[in-house]
C-alpha positions in Angstrom: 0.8 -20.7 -14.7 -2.9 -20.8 -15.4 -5.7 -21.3 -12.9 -8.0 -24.1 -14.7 -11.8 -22.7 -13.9 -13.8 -25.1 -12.1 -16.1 -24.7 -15.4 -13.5 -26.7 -17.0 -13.3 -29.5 -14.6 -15.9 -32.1 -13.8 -16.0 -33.1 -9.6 -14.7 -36.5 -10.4 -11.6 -34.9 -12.6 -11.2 -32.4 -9.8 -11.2 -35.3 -7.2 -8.9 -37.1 -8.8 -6.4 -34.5 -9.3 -6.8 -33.8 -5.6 -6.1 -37.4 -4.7 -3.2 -37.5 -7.3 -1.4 -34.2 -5.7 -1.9 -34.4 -2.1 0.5 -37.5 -1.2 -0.1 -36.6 2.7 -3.9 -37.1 3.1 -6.6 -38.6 0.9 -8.9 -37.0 -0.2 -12.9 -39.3 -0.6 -14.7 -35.9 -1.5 -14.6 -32.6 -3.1 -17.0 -32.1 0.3 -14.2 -32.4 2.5 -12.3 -30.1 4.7 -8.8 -28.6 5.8 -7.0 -25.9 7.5 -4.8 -24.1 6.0 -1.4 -23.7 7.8 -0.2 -20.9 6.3 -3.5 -18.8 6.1 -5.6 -20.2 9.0 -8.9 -20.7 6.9 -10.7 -23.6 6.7 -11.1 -24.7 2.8 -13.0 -27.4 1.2 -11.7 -29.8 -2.2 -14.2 -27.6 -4.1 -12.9 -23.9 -3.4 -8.8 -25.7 -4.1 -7.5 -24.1 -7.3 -6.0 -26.1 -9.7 -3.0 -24.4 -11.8 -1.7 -25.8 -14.8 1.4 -24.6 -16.2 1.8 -24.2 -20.2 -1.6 -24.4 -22.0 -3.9 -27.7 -21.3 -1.2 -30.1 -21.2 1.4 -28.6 -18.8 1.8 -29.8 -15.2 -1.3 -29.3 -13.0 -0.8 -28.3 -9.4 -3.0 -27.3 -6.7 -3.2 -24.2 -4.4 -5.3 -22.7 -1.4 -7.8 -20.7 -2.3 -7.9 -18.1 0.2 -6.6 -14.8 -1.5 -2.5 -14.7 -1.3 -2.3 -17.4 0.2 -0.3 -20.0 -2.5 0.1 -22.9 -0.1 -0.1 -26.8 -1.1 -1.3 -30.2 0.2 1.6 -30.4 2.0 0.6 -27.1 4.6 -3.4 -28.4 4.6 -4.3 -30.9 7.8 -7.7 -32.3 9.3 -9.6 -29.5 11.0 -10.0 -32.5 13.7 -10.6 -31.4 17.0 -7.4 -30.7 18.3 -6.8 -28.3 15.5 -9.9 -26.3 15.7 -9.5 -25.8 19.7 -5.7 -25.0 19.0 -6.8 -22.2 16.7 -9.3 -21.4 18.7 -6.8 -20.5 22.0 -4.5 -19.0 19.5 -7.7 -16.6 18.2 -8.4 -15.7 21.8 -4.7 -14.9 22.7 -4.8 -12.1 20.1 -7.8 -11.3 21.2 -6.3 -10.8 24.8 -3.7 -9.0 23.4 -5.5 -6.6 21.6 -7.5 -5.5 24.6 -4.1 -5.8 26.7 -3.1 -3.1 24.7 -5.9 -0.7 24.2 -6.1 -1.0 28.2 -2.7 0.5 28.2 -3.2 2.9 25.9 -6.1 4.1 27.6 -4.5 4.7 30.7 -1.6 6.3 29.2 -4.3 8.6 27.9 -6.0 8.9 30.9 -2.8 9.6 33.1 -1.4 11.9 30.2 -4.8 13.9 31.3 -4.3 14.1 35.0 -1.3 15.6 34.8 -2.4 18.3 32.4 -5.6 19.1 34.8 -3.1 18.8 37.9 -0.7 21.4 35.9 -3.9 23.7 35.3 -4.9 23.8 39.5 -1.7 24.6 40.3 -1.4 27.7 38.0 -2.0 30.9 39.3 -5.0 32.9 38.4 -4.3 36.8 37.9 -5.3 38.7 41.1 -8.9 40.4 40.2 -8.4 44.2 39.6 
């Protein structure tokens, strides 16, 4: 499978192969947007990669962008604003989680610490000669 460069391909060929493969949502403009499903980025009709399988004339099909990320039409929807506050609480989630965790770490740390300088006071110190 070959990528076909977007050298290759004028925006009205490009279009149409766009509105030929993605049977789920039509596509008016290279301009427009979706959100990957199975990435989470946001990709326009210009960054879409069209494959072609066996020279010029083999079977085209098109693919997400992003970097190993090999999903179709099918796994692209409107970034309407649903979506975008959807990924949005999903992003912040994480985020919560993230600090969730440091926080615990932290204190494990900071416990882990007590206890050493609580062992250290109640060592005895050698009588002074």
């Amino acid at each position: 499978m070959a990528q076909v460069s977007s050298g290759q391909l004028s925006d009205e060929e490009k279009l149409h192969i766009l509105q030929r493969h993605d049977q789920f949502r039509p596509w008016c403009s290279l301009d427009e947007k979706r959100y990957c499903l199975v990435c989470g980025e946001i990709i326009t009709g210009r960054e879409i990669r069209v494959m072609r399988d066996k020279g010029e004339n083999g079977p085209q099909r098109v693919t997400c962008p992003t970097e190993d990320c090999n999903s179709t039409p099918m796994e692209w929807v409107w970034p309407t604003d649903d979506v975008l506050i959807k990924i949005a609480m999903v992003e912040l989630e994480c985020h919560h989680r993230r600090l969730i965790a440091r926080a615990a770490s932290a204190m494990r740390s900071l416990s882990k610490k007590k206890a050493r300088n609580a062992i250290d006071r109640t060592r005895s110190e050698p009588p002074f000669g």
